[in-house]
SEDOSE-877444 format. One line per field, with one value per atom (N, C-alpha, C): residue in one letter; atom name; x, y, z. Coordinates in steps of 0.1 Angstrom, whole numbers, m for minus. Each point is the difference from the previous one (the first is absolute). Example, Ala and Ser with C-alpha at 12.3 -4.5 7.8 and 13.67 -1.06 7.14 Angstrom:
2
aa: [a|a|a|s|s|s]
at: [N|CA|C|N|CA|C]
X: [132|m9|9|m4|9|m8]
Y: [m57|12|12|11|11|11]
Z: [78|0|0|m7|0|8]
***
This chain:
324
aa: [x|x|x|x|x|x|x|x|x|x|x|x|x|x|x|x|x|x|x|x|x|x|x|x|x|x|x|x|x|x|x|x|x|x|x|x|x|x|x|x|x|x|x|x|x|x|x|x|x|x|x|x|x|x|x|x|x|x|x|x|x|x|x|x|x|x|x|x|x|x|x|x|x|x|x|x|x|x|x|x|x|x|x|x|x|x|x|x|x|x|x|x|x|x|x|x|x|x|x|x|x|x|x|x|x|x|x|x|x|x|x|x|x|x|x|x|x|x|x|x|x|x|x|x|x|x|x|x|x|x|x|x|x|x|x|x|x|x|x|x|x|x|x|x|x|x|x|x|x|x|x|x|x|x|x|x|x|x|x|x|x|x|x|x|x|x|x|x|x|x|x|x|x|x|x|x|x|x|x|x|x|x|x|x|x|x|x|x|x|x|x|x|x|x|x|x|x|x|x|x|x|x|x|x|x|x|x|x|x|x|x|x|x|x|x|x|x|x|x|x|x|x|x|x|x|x|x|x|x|x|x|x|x|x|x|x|x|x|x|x|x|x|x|x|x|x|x|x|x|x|x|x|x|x|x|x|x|x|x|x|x|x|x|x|x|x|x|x|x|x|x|x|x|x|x|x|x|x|x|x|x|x|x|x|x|x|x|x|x|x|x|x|x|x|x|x|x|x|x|x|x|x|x|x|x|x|x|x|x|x|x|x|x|x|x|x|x|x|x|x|x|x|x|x|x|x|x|x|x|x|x|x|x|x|x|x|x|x|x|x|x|x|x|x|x|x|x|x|x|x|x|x|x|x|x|x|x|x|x|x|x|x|x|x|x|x|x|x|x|x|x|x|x|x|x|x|x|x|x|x|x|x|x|x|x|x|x|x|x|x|x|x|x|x|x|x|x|x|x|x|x|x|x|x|x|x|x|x|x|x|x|x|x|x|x|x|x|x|x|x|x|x|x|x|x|x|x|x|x|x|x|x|x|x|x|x|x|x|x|x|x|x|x|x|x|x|x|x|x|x|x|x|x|x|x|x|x|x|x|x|x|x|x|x|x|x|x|x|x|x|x|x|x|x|x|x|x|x|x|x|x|x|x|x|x|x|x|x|x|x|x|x|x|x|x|x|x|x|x|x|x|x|x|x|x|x|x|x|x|x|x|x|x|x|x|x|x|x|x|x|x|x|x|x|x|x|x|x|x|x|x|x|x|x|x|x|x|x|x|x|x|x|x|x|x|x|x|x|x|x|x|x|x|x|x|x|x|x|x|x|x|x|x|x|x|x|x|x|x|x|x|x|x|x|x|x|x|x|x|x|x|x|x|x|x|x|x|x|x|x|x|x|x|x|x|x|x|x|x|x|x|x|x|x|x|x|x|x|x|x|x|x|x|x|x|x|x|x|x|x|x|x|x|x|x|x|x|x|x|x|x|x|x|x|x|x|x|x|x|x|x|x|x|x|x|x|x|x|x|x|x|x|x|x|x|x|x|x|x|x|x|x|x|x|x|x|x|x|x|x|x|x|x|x|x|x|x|x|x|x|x|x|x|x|x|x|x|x|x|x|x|x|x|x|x|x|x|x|x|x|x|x|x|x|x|x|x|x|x|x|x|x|x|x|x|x|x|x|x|x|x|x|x|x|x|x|x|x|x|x|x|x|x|x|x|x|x|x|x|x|x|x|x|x|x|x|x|x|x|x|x|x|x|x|x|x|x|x|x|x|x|x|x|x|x|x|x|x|x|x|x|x|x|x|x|x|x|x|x|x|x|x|x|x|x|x|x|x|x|x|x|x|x|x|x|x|x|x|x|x|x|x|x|x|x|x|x|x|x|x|x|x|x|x|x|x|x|x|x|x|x|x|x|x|x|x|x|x|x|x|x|x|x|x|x|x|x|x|x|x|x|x|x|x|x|x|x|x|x|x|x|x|x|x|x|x|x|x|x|x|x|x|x|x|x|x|x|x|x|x|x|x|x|x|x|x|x|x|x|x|x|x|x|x|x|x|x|x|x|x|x|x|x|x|x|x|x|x|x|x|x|x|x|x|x|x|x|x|x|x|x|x|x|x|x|x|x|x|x|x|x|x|x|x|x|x|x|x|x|x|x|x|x|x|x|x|x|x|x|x|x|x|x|x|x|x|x|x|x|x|x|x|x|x|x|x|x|x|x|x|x|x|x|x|x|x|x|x|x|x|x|x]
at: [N|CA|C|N|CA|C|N|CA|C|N|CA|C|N|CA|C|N|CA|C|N|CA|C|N|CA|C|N|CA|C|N|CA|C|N|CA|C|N|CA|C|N|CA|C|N|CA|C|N|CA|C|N|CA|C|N|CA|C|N|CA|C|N|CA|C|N|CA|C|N|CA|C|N|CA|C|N|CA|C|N|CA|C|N|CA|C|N|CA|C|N|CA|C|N|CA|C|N|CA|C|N|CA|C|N|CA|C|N|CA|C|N|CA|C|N|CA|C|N|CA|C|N|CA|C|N|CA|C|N|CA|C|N|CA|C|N|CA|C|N|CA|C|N|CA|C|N|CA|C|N|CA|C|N|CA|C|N|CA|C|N|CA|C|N|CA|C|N|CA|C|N|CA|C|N|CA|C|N|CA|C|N|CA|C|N|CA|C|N|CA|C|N|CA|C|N|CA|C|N|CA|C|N|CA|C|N|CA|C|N|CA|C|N|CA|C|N|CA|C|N|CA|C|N|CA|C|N|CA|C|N|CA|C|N|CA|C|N|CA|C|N|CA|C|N|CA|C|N|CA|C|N|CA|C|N|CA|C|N|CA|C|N|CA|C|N|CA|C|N|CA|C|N|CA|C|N|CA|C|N|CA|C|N|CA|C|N|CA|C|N|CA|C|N|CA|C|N|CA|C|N|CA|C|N|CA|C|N|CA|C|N|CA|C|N|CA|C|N|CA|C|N|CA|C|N|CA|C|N|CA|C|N|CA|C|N|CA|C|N|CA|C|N|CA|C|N|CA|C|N|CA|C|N|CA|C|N|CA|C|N|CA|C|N|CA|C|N|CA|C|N|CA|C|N|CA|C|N|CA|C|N|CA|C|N|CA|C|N|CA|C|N|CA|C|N|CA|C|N|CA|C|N|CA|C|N|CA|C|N|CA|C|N|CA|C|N|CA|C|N|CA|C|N|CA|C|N|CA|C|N|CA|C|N|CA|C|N|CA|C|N|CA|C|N|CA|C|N|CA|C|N|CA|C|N|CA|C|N|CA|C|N|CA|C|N|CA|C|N|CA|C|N|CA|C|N|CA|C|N|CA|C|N|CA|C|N|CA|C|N|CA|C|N|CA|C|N|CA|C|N|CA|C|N|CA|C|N|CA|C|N|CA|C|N|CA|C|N|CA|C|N|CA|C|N|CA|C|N|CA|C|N|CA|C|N|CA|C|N|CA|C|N|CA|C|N|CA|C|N|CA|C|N|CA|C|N|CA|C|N|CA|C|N|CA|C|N|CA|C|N|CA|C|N|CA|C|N|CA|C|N|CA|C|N|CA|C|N|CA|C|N|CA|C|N|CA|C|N|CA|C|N|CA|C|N|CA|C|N|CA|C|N|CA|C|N|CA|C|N|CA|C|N|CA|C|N|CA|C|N|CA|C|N|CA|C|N|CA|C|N|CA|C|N|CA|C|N|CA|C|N|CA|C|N|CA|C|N|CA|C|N|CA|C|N|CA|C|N|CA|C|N|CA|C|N|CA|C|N|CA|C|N|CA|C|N|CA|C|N|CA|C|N|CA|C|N|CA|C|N|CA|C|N|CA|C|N|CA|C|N|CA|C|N|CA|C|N|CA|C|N|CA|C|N|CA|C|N|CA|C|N|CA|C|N|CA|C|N|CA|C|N|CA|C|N|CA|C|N|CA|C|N|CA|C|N|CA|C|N|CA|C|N|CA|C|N|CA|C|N|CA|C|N|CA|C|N|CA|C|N|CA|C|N|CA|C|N|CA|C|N|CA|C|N|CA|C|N|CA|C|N|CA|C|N|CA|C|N|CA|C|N|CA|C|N|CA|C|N|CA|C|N|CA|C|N|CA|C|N|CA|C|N|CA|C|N|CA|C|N|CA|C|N|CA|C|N|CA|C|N|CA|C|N|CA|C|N|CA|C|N|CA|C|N|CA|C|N|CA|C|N|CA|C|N|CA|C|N|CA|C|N|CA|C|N|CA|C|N|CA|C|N|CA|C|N|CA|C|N|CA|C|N|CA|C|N|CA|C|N|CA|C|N|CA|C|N|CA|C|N|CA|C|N|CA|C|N|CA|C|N|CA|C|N|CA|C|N|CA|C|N|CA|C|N|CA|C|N|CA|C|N|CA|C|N|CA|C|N|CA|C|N|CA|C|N|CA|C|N|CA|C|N|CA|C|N|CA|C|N|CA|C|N|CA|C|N|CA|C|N|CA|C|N|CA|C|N|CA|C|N|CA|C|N|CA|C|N|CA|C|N|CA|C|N|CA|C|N|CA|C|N|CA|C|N|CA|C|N|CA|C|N|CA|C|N|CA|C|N|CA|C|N|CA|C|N|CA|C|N|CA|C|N|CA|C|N|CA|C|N|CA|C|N|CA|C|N|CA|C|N|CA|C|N|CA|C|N|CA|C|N|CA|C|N|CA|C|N|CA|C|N|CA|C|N|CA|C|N|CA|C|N|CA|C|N|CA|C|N|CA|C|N|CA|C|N|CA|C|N|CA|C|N|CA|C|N|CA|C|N|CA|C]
X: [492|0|m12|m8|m11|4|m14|5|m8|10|m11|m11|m7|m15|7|m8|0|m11|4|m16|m7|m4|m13|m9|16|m10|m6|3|m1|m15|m3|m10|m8|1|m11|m4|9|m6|m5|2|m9|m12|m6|m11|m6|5|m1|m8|9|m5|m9|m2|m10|m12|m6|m16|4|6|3|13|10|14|m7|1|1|9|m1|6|5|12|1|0|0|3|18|m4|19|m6|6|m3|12|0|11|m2|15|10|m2|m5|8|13|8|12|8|11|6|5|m1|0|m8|m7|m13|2|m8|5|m14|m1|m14|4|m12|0|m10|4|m6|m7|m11|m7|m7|11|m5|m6|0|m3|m14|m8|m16|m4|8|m1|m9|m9|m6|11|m4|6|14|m2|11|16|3|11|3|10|0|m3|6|m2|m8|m13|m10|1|7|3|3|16|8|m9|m11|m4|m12|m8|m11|4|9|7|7|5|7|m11|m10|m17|0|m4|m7|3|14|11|m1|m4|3|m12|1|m11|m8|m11|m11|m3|2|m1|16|10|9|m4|m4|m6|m11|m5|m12|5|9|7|5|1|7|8|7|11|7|15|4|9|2|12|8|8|11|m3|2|2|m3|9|m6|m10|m6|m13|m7|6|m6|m4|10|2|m16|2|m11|m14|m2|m13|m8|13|m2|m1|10|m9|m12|m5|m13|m13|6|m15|m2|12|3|m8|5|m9|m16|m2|m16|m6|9|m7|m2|11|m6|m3|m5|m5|11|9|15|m1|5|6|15|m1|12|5|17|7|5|10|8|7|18|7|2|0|8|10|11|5|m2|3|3|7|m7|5|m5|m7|m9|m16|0|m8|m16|m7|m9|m16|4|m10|m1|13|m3|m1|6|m8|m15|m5|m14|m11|9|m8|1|10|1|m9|m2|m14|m9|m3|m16|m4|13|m7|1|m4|0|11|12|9|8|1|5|19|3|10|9|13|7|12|2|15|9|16|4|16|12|13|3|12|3|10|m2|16|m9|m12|m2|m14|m5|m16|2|14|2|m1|9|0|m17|m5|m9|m14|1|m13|4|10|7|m5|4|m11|m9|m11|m14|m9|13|0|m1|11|0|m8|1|m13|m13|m6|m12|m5|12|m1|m4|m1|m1|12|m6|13|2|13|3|4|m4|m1|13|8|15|m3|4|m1|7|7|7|7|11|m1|0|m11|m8|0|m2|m7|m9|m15|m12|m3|12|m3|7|8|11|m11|m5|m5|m13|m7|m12|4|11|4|2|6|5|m11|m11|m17|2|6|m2|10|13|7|m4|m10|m7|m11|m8|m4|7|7|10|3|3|5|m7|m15|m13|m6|4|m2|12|6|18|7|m3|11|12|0|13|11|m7|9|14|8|17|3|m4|6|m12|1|m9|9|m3|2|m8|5|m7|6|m10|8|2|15|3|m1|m2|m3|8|m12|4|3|m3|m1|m10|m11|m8|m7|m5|m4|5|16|13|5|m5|3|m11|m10|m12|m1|1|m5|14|11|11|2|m8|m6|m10|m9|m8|6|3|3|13|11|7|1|m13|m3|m10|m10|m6|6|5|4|20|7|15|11|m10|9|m3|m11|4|11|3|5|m5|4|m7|11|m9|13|m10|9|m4|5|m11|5|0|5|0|6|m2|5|17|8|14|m1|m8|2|m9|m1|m4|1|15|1|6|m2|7|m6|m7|m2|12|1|17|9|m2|16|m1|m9|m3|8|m7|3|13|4|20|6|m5|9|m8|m5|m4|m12|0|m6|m11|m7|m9|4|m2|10|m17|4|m8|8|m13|2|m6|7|m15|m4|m15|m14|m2|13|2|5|7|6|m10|m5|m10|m15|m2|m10|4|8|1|m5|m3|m8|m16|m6|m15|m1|0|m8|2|m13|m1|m6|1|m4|14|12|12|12|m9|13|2|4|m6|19|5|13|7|m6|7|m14|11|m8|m3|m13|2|6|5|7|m2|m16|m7|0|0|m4|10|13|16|2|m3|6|m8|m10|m6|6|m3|8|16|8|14|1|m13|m1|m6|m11|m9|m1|7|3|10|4|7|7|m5|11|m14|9|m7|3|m8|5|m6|9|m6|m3|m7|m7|1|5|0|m20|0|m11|m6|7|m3|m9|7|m4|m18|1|m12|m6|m1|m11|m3|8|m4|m8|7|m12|m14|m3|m8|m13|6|m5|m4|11|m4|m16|0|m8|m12|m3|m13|m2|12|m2|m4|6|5|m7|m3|m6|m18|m1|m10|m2|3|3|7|m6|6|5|18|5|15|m1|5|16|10|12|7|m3|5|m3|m12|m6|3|8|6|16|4|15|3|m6|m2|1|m6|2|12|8|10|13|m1|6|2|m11|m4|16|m7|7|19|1|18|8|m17|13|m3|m6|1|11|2|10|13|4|10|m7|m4|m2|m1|m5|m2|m12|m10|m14|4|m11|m3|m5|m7|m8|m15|m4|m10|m7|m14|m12|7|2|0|m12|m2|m9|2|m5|4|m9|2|m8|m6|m9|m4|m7|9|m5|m6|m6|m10|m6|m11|m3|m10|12|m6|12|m7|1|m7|0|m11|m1|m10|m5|11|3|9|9|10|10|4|m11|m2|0|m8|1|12|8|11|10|2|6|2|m15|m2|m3|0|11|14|5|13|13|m8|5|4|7|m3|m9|m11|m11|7|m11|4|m6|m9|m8|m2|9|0|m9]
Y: [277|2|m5|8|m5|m9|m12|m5|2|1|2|m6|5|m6|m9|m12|m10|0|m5|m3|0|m7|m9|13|5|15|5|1|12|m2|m15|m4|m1|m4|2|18|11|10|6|m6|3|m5|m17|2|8|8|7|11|7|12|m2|m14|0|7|6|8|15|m1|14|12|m7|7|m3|11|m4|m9|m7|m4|13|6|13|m6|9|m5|2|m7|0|3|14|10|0|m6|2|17|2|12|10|11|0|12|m16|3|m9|m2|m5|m14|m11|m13|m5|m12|m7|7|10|5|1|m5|5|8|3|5|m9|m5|0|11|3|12|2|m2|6|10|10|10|2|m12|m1|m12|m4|m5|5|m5|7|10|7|13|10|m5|4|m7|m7|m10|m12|m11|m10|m4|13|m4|m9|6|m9|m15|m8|m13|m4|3|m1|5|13|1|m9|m6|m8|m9|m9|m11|m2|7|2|6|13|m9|m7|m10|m14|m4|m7|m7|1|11|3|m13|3|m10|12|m5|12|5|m6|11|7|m1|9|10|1|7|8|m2|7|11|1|4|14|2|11|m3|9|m1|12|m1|13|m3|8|2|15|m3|14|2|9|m1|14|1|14|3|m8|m1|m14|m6|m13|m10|m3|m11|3|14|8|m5|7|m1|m21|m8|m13|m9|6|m2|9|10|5|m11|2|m7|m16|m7|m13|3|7|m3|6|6|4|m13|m2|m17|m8|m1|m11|6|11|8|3|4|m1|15|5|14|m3|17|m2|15|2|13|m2|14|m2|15|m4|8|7|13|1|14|m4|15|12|8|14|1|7|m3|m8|m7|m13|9|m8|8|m1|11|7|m13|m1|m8|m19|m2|m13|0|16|m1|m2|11|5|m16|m14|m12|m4|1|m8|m1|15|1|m2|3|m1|m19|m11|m10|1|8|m2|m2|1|m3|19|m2|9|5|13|m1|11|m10|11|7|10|6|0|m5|4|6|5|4|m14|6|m7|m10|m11|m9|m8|5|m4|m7|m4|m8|m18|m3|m17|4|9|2|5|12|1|m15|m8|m9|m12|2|m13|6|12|1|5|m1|m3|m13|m7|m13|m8|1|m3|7|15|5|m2|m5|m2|m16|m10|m17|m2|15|m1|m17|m3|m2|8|0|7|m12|10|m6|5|m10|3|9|9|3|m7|m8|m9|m13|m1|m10|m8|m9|m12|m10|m11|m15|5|4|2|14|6|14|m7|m3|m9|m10|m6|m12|9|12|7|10|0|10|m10|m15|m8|m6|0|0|11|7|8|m3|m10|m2|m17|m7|m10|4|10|3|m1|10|3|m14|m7|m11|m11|3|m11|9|14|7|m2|m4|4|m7|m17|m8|0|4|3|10|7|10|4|5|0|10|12|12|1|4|9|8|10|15|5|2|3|14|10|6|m1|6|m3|9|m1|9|m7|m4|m9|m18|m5|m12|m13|6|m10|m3|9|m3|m9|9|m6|m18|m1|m12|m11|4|m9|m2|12|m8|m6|4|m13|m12|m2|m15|m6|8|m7|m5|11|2|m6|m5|m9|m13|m2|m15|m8|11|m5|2|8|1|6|m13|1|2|2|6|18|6|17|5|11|6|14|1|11|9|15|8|12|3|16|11|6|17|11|7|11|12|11|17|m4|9|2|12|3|7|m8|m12|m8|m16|1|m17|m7|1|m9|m16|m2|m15|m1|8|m5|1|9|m2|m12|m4|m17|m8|m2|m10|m2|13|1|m6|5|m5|m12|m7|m12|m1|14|m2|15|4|8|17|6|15|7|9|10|14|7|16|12|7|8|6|4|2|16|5|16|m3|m11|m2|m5|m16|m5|11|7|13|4|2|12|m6|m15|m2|3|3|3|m12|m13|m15|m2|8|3|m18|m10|m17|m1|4|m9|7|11|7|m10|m11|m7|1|m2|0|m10|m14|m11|m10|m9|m12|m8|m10|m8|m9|m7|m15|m11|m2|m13|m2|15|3|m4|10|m2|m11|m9|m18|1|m1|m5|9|10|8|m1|m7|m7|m10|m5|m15|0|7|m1|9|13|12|m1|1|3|15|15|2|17|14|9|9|8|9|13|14|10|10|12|10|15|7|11|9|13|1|10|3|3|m14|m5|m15|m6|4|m7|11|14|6|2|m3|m5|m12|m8|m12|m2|8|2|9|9|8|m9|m9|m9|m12|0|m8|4|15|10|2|3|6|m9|m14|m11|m13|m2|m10|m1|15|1|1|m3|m8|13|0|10|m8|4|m9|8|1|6|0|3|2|m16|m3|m11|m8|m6|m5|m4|17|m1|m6|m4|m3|m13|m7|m13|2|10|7|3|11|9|m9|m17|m7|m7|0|m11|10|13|9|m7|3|0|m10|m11|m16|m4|10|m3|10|11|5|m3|m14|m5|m15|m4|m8|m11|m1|m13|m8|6|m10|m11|m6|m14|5|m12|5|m5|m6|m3|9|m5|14|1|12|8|5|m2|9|8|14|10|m1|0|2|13|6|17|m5|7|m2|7|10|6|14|7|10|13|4|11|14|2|11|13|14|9|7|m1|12|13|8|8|m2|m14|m3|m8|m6|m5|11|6|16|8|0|4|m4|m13|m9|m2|m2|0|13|10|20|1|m14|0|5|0|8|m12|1|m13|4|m10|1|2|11|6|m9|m11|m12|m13|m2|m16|m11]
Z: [m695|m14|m7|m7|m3|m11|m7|m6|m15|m11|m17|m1|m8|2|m18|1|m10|m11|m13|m6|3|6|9|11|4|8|m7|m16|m12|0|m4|m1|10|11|12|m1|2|m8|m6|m16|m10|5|4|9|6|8|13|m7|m8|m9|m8|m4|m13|4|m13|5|5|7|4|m8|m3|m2|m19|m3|m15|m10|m6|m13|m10|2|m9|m15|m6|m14|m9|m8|m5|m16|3|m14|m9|m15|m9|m3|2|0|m17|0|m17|2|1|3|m14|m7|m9|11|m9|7|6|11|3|15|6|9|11|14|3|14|6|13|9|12|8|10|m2|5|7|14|17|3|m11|2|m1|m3|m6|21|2|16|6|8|18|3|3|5|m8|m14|m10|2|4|3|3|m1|6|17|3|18|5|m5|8|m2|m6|m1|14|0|13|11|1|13|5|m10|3|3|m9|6|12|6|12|12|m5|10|2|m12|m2|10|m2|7|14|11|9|7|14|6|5|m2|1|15|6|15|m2|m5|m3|m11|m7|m11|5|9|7|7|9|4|m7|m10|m9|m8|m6|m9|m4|2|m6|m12|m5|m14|m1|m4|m9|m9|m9|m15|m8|m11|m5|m10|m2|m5|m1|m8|m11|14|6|12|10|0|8|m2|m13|m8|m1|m3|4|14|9|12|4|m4|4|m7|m12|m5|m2|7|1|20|5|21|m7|m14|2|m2|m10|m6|10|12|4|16|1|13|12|m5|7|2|17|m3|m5|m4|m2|1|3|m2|m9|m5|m4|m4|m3|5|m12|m4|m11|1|m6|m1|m5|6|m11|m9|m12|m9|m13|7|m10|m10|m11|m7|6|3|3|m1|m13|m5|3|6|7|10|6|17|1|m9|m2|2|m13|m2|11|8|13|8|1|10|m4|m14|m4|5|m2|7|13|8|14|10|m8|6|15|8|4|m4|m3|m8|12|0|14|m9|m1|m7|10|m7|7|m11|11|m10|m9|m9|m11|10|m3|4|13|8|13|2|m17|m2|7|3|3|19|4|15|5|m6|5|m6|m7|m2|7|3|7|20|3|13|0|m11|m2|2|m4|3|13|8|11|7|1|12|m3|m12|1|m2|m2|m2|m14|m11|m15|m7|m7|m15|m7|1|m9|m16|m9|m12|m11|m1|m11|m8|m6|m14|m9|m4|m6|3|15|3|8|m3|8|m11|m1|m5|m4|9|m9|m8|4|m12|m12|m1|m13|m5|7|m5|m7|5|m6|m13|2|m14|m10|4|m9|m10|4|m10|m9|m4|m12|m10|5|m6|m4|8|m5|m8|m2|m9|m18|5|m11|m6|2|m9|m3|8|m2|m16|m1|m14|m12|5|m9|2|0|4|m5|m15|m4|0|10|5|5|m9|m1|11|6|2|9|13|10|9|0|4|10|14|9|10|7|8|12|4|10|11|13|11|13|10|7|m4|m11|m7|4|1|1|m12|m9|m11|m7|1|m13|5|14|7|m1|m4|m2|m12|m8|m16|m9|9|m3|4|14|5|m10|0|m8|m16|m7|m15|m1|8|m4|6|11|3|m13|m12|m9|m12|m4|m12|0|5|2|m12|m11|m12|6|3|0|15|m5|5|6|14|11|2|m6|4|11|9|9|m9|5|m6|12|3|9|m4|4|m2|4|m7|1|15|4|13|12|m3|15|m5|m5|m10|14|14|7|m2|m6|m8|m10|m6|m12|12|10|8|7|4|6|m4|m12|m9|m1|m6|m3|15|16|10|5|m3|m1|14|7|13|1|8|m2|9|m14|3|4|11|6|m12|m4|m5|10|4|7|m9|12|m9|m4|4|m8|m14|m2|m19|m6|7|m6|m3|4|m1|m11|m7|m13|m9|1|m14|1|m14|m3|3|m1|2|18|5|15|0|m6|7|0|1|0|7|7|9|13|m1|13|1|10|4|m5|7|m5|m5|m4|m7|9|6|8|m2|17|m3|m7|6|m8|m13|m5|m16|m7|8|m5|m3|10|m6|m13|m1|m15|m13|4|m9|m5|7|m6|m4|6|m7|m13|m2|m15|m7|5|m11|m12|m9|m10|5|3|1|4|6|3|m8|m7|m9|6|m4|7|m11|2|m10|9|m9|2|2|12|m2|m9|m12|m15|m4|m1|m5|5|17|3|m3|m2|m1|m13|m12|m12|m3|5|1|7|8|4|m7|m3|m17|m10|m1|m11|0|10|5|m2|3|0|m18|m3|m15|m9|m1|m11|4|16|5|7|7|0|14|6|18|6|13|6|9|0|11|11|10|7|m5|8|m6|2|13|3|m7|m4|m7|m20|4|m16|1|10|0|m6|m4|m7|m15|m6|m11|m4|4|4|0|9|2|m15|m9|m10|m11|0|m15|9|12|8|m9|2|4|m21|m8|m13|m6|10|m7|2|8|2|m3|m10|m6|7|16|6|1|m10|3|m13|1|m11|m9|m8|m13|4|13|6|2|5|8|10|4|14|7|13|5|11|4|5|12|10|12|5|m4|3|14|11|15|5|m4|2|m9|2|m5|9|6|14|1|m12|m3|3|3|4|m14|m1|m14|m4|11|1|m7|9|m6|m11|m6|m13|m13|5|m10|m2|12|m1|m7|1|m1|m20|m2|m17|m10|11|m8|4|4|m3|11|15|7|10|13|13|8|8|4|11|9|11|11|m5|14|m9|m2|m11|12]
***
């Protein structure tokens, strides 16, 4: 059983990344009340990922890291291990499914990374004997210690900008994001409150939570949502502990909801930000229209912005994008 990464990892991380992983910015919202975004979507490679994947390079011992590396993932995870093995001269593979949008396959390769497709449901079996037959790492997409502990730097950001921060809103997928910047954000500032957000057609994070232990969805349900970062089946283990321990609670959104907010984002905020990315939004209007936030700042975690031109246009004439 692996074990949670601690402050102290948070921080040997933020090290690790400094110079390289950006400082995003924390943009006030013009939204009604003190509202901001954290904005991944302005990141190396348009997302958080690359936190968790450099730090977990880093980490490695370098004749293992020399060696190769492989990863899963339907885009974001991808794009972050590619240009985390360019940074530090690492090959690397990696797996993705069908079905995944066009344009984070596309980033994948442009850093060098070689890109294997494979069916929907079979990206962990097939990178797992990529692994073994070639002596690769393979690299988590969510959970490990040094991915948690590399996502958990944006949620130490966040409160080195907003220490008085009541309300953070994060999305949910596999939960390493949602698991790090609730390590972080409720080991520094233990007045706010960390909530997940996920699609109502891949909420196996709310069904978690409700059976107190970690529910598998398959990856034919979890698929129907537009927020292709969070069709991930289940939540990891490692993450899960933290997440019952420092979450407040999971709220879910219809995908009306996320692809409005994601509109909103383009129209009212300026930012182009993928759908996933908008579920922190989407999550913000849920948990006001059952009157559960404070009267504190909140801030919204936008986890990325990898979106294809296509589907952004689509998306803001009002239609659902056909490669989000």
């Amino acid at each position: 059983m692996l074990t949670p990464p601690t402050l102290e990892d948070v921080r040997a991380a933020a090290a690790r990344l400094a110079g390289t992983v950006h400082r995003t910015p924390l943009l006030r919202l013009p939204l009604a009340g003190e509202v901001y975004a954290k904005a991944e979507s302005l990141q190396r490679t348009g997302s958080f990922k690359l936190r968790g994947a450099l730090n977990f390079l880093a980490s490695l011992p370098e004749a293992v890291r020399a060696r190769g590396v492989v990863a899963h993932s339907s885009g974001n995870h991808a794009q972050g291990v590619a240009c985390a093995a360019a940074l530090l001269g690492v090959p690397a593979t990696i797996v993705i499914p069908e079905g995944a949008a066009e344009v984070k396959v596309a980033r994948t390769e442009a850093y060098g990374a070689r890109v294997v497709r494979c069916a929907l449901g079979e990206r962990e079996r097939v990178a797992q004997g990529l692994a073994e037959a070639h002596g690769w790492t393979l690299v988590p997409p969510f959970d490990h210690p040094w991915i948690i502990a590399g996502q958990a730097t944006a949620g130490l950001e966040l409160v080195e900008a907003l220490p008085t921060v009541a309300d953070v809103l994060v999305p949910l997928g596999g939960g390493g994001l949602l698991a790090g910047v609730a390590l972080a954000v409720r080991a520094l500032a233990p007045q706010a409150r960390v909530w997940g957000v996920e699609p109502e057609s891949a909420a196996d994070g709310k069904a978690s939570l409700a059976a107190g232990r970690v529910q598998r969805w398959p990856p034919e349900r979890t698929a129907r949502t537009v927020a292709d970062g969070v069709r991930t089946p289940a939540v990891g283990e490692c993450n899960f502990r933290i997440i019952r321990e420092r979450v407040t609670d999971i709220v879910t959104v219809s995908e009306a909801a996320i692809l409005e907010a994601t509109r909103w984002y383009a129209r009212e905020a300026k930012l182009v930000v993928e759908p996933t990315g908008a579920l922190s939004l989407a999550g913000l209007h849920a948990l006001r229209a059952r009157g559960a936030l404070g009267g504190g700042p909140t801030a919204l975690l936008i986890s990325g912005g990898n979106i294809g031109l296509q589907a952004l246009a689509e998306l803001l004439a009002g239609t659902s994008p056909t490669d989000a």
